[in-house]
C-alpha positions, -999 to +999 in steps of 0.1 A: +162+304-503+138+314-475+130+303-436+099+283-438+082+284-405+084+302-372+090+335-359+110+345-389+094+327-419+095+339-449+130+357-446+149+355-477+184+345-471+220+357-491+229+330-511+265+320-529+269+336-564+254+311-590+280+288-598+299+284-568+298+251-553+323+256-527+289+260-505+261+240-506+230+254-486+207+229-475+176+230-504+143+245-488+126+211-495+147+189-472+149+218-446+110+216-443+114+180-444+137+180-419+118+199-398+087+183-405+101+149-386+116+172-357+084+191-348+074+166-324+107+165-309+117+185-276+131+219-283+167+233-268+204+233-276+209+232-317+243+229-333+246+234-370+283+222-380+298+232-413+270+259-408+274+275-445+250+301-453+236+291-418+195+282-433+193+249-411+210+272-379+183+300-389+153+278-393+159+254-363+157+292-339+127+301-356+110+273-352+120+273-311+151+257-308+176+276-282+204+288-278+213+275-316+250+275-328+265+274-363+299+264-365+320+276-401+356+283-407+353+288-447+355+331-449+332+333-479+303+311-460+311+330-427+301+363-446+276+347-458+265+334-423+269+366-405+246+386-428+220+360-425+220+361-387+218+397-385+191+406-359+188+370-344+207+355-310+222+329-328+262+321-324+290+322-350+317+296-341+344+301-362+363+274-363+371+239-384+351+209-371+373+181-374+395+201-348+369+208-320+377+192-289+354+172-265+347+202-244+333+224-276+297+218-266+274+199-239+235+191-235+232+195-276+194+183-282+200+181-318+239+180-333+232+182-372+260+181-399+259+188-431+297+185-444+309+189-477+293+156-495+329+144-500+342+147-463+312+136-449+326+101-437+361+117-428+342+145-411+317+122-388+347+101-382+365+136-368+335+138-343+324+107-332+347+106-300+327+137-288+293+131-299+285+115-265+300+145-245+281+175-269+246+151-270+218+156-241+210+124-234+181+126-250+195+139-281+202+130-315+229+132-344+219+143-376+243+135-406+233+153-442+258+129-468+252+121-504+226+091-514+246+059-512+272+068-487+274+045-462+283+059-426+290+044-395+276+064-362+291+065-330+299+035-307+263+028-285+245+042-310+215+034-336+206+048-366+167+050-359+155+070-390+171+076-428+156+098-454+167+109-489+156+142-505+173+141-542+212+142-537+212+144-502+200+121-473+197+125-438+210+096-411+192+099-378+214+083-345+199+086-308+219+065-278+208+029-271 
């Protein structure tokens, strides 16, 4: 697992011992997919929830995007997390998702999520009251989910893009 682009490309990242699947890092491919649709968006605020090993966090500041937060409560990922943001600005929130409050964040341009794939409806469910507080209002939810699962956004909200890479697929929302 490496960053792909931007001022720290090529850095190798820890990864979790082979065989754990508690954590799930987000595959090189559909990171550089990912990023290959956002390059032409503006850069700013990034929020990585259920950060992990903190690759998407990592590679959105490289590429421009700041300040750039990754939010984890698991202690195995957080060490993870930590090590891999050693000698970058980028912010550890330790804390559990579902439980932050309206007031956690504001002027977000991109809010991406990347749960484990069976909370991922529970877990958007948990945020979707404060998605329109955290987002600019030019920005834009990203959801990582399992192919097949169906999600609902938030209330006044479209779902303007939706791409699968293997496993996983990515749902785009922006505001109405």
């Amino acid at each position: 697992m490496r960053i792909i682009a931007g001022r720290l490309k090529g850095r190798r990242l820890r990864q979790p011992p082979l065989g754990d699947r508690a954590i799930r890092p987000t595959s090189d491919r559909a990171r550089e997919a990912l990023f290959s649709i956002l390059q032409t968006w503006p850069r700013g605020a990034f929020v990585d929830l259920f950060a992990g090993t903190g690759a998407v966090g990592l590679e959105a500041w490289s590429r421009g995007y700041e300040p750039v937060t990754c939010v984890e409560r698991d202690p195995r990922a957080l060490e993870l997390l930590r090590s891999n943001l050693q000698g970058t600005p980028v912010r550890v929130l330790r804390h559990d998702v579902e439980r932050l409050g309206s007031d956690a964040f504001e002027n977000v341009l991109v809010l991406f999520g990347d749960p484990p794939y069976v909370d991922a409806g529970r877990a958007l469910d948990a945020i979707r009251p404060h998605v329109e507080r955290w987002l600019a209002p030019e920005g834009i939810l990203i959801w990582e989910a399992p192919v097949g699962m169906e999600l609902v956004g938030p209330a006044g909200w479209d779902r303007f893009d939706l791409r699968r890479y293997g496993a996983a697929c990515f749902h785009f929302w922006r505001r109405r």
